[in-house]
C-alpha positions as CSV (number, residue, x, y, z in Angstrom):
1,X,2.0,-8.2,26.0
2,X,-0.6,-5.5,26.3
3,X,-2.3,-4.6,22.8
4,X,-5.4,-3.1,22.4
5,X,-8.1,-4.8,20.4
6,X,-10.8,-2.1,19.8
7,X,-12.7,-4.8,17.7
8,X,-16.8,-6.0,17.9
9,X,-15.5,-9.1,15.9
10,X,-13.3,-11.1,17.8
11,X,-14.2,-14.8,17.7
12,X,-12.7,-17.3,20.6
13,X,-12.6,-20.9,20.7
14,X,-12.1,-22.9,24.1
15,X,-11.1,-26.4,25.3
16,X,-14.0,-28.2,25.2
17,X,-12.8,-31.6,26.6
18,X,-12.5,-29.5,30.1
19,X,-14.8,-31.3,32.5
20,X,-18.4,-29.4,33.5
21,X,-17.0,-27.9,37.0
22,X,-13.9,-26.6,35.2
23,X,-13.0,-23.2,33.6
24,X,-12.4,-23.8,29.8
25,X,-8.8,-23.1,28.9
26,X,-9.1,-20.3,26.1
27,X,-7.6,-22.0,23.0
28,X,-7.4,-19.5,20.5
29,X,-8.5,-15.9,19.4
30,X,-9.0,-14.2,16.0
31,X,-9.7,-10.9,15.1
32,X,-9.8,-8.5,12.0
33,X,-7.1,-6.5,12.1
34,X,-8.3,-4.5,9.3
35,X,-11.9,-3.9,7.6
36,X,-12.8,-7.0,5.5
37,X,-12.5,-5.6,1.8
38,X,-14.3,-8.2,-0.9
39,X,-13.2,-7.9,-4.7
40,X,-11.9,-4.3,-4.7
41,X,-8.1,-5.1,-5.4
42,X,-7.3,-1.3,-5.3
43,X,-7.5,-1.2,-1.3
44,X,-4.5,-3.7,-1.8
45,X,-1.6,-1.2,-0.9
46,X,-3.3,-0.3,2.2
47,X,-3.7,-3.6,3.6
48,X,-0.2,-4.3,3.1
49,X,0.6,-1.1,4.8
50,X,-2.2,-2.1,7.7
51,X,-0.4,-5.3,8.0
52,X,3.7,-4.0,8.0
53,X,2.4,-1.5,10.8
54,X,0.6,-4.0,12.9
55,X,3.3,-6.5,12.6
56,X,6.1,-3.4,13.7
57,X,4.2,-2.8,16.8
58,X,3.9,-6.5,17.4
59,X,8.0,-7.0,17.0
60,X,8.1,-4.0,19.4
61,X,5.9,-5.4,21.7
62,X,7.5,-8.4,21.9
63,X,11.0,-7.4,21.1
64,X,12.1,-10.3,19.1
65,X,11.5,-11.1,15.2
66,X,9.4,-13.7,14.1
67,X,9.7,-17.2,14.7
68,X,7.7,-18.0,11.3
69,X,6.4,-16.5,8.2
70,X,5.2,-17.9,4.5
71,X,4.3,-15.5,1.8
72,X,2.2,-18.6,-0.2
73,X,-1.1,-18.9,0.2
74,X,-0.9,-16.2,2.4
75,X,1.5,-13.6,3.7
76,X,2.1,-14.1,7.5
77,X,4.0,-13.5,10.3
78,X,4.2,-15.9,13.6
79,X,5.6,-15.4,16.9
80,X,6.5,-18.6,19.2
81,X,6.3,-16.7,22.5
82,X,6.1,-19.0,26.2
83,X,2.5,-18.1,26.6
84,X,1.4,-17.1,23.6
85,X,1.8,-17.8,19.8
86,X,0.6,-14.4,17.5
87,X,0.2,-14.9,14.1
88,X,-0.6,-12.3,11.6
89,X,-2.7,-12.8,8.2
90,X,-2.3,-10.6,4.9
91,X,-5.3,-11.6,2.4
92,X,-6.3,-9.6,-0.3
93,X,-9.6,-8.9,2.4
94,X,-8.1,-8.2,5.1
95,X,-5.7,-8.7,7.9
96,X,-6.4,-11.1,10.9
97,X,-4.4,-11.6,14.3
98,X,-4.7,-14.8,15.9
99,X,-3.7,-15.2,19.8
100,X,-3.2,-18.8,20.4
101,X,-2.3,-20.9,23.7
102,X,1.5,-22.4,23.0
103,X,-0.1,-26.2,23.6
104,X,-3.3,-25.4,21.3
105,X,-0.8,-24.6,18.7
106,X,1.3,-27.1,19.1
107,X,-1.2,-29.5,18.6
108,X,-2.1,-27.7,15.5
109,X,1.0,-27.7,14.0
110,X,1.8,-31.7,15.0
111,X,-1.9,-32.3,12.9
112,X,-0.4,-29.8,9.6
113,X,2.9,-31.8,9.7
114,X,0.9,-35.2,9.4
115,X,-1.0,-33.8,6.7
116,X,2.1,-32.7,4.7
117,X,3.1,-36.7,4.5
């Protein structure tokens, strides 16, 4: 997957269990897709549209549909690919992409599901 991220705002968390004379595993990546919009609810059509286009060029990209979504509490997309999970965010501020390692999110997910019991 090749996708430009023209973005000063990118935040990355890594493994740190990884011992000190070992590279970090990157665990996951965030960014704003969008400019963060707080309490004006009339730039709310163009996120949307920010968010369809950026998830159209993701599908393209990775020429499959979506593995996940939820539109409650917040609109999103997900893609399970082998080395990567991409998720995307609609909030009425903005819309964020998260790049994830597959094992990162899988342990995510395991710790939501024990939470839902």
């Amino acid at each position: 997957m090749n996708l430009d991220v023209n973005r000063t705002d990118a935040s990355v968390s890594v493994d740190n269990t990884a011992g000190p004379d070992v590279r970090r595993p990157l665990q996951q990546m965030w960014f704003h897709a969008s400019d963060v919009v707080l309490d004006d609810p009339s730039v709310q059509p163009e996120l949307d549209h920010a968010f369809d286009d950026l998830a159209q060029r993701v599908f393209e990209m990775v020429e499959q549909r979506p593995t996940g979504w939820s539109l409650e509490p917040l609109r999103s997309l997900r893609w399970d690919l082998p080395t990567i999970v991409v998720t995307l965010y609609l909030s009425d501020a903005s819309v964020t992409a998260y790049l994830v390692s597959p094992d990162y999110q899988k342990w995510c997910d395991e710790i939501e599901a024990s939470g839902d019991d």
